[in-house]
Z-matrix of the N, CA and C atoms (Angstrom, degrees):
N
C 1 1.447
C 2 1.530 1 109.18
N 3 1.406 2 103.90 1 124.70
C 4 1.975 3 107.63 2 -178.61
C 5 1.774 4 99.61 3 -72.27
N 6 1.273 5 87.53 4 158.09
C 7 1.573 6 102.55 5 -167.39
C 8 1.947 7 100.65 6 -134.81
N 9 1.526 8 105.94 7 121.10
C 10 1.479 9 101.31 8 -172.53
C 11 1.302 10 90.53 9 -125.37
N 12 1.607 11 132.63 10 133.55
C 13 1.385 12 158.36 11 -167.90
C 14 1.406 13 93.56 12 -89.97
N 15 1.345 14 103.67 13 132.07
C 16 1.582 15 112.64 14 -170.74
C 17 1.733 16 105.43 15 -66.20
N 18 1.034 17 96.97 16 -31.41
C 19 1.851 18 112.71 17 -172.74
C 20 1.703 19 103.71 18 -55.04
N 21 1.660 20 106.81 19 -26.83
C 22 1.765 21 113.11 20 168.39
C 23 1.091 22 110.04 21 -111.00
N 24 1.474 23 140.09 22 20.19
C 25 1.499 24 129.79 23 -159.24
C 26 1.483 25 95.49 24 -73.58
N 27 1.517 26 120.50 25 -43.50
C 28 1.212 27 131.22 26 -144.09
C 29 1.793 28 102.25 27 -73.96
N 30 1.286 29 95.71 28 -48.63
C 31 1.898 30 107.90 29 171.12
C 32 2.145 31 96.14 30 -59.66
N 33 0.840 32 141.66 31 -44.69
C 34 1.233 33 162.10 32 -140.41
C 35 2.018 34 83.89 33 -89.32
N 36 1.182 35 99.70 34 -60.64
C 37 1.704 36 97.81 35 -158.80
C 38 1.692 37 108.99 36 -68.95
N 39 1.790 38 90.96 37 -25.35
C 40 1.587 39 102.01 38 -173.26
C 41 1.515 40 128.14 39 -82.53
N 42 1.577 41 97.64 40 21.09
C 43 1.399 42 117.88 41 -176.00
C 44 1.542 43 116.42 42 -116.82
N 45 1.655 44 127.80 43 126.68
C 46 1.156 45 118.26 44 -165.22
C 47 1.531 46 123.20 45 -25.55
N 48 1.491 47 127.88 46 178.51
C 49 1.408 48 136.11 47 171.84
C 50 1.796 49 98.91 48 -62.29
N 51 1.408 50 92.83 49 -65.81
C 52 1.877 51 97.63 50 -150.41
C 53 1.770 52 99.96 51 -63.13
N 54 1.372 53 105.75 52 -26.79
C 55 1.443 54 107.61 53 -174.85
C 56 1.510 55 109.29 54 -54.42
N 57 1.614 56 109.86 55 -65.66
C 58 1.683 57 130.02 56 177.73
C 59 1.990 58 100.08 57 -45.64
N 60 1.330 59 111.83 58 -36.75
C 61 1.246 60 100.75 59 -160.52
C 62 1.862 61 98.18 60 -72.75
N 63 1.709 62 112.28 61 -63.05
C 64 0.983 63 102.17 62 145.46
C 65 1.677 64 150.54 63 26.10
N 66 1.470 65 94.95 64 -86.82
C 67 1.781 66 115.00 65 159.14
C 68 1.566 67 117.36 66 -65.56
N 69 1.410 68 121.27 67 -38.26
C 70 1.352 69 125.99 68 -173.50
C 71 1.499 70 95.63 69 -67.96
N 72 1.253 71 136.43 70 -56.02
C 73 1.514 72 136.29 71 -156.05
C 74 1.803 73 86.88 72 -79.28
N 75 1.206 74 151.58 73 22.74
C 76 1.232 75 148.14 74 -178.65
C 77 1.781 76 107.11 75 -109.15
N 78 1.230 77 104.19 76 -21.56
C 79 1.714 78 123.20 77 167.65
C 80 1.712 79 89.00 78 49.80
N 81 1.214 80 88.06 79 78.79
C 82 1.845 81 89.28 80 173.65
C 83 1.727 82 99.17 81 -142.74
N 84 1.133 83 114.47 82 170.19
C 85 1.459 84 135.00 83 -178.23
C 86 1.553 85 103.76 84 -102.42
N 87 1.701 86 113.47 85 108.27
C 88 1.193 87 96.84 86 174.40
C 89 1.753 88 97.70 87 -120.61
N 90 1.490 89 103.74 88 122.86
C 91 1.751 90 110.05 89 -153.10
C 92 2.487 91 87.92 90 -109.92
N 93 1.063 92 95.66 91 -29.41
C 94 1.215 93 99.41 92 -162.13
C 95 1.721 94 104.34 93 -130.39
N 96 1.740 95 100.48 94 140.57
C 97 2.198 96 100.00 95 171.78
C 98 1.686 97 97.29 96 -42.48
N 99 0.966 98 117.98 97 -29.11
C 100 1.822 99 108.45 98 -151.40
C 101 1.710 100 98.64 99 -96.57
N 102 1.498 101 121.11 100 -5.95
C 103 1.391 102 128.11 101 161.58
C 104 1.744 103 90.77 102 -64.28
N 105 1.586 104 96.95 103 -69.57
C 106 1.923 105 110.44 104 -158.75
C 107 1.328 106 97.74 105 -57.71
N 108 1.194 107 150.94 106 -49.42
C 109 1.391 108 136.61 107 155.56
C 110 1.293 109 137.55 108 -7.25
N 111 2.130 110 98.43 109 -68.90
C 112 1.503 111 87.85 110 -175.60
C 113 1.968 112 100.53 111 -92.88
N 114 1.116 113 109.66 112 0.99
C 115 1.037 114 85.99 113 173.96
C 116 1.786 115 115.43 114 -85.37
N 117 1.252 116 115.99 115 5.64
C 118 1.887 117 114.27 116 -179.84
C 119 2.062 118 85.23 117 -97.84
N 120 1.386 119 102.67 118 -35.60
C 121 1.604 120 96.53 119 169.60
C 122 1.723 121 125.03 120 -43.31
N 123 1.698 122 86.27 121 -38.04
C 124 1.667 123 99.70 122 -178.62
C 125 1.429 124 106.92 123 -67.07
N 126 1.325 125 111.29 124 -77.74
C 127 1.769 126 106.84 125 169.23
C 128 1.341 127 121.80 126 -60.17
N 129 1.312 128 127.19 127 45.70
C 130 1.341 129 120.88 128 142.48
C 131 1.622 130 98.82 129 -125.76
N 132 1.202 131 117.57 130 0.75
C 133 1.432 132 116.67 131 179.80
C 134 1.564 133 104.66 132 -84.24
N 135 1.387 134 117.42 133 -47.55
C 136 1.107 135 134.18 134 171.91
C 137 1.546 136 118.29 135 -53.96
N 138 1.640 137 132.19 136 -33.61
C 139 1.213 138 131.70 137 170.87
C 140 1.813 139 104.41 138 -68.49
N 141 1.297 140 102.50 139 -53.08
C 142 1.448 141 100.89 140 164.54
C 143 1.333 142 128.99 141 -4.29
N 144 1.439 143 85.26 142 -97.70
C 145 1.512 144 103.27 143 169.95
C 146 1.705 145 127.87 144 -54.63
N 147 1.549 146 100.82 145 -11.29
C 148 1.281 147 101.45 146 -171.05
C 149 2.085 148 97.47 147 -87.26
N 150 0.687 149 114.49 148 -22.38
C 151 1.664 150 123.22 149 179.90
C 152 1.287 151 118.52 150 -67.82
């Protein structure tokens, strides 16, 4: 189960639906911006490669 730190909820909420949903099914801890970063780093790494 992903875990979003209230201290980022607000950056977190201000990001499309499918995107946030996305991150939630990734069951990661995002405690810090520089967690939510590399992890949108991750899924764009992942479309990448997915092409």
């Amino acid at each position: 189960m992903s875990y979003v730190n209230p201290a980022i909820r607000p950056q977190f909420d201000s990001m499309p639906a499918d995107l946030k949903e996305h991150i939630l099914q990734m069951n990661i801890r995002l405690e810090t911006m520089n967690d939510l970063m590399g992890c949108l780093e991750r899924i764009i790494a992942e479309e990448k490669t997915a092409r």
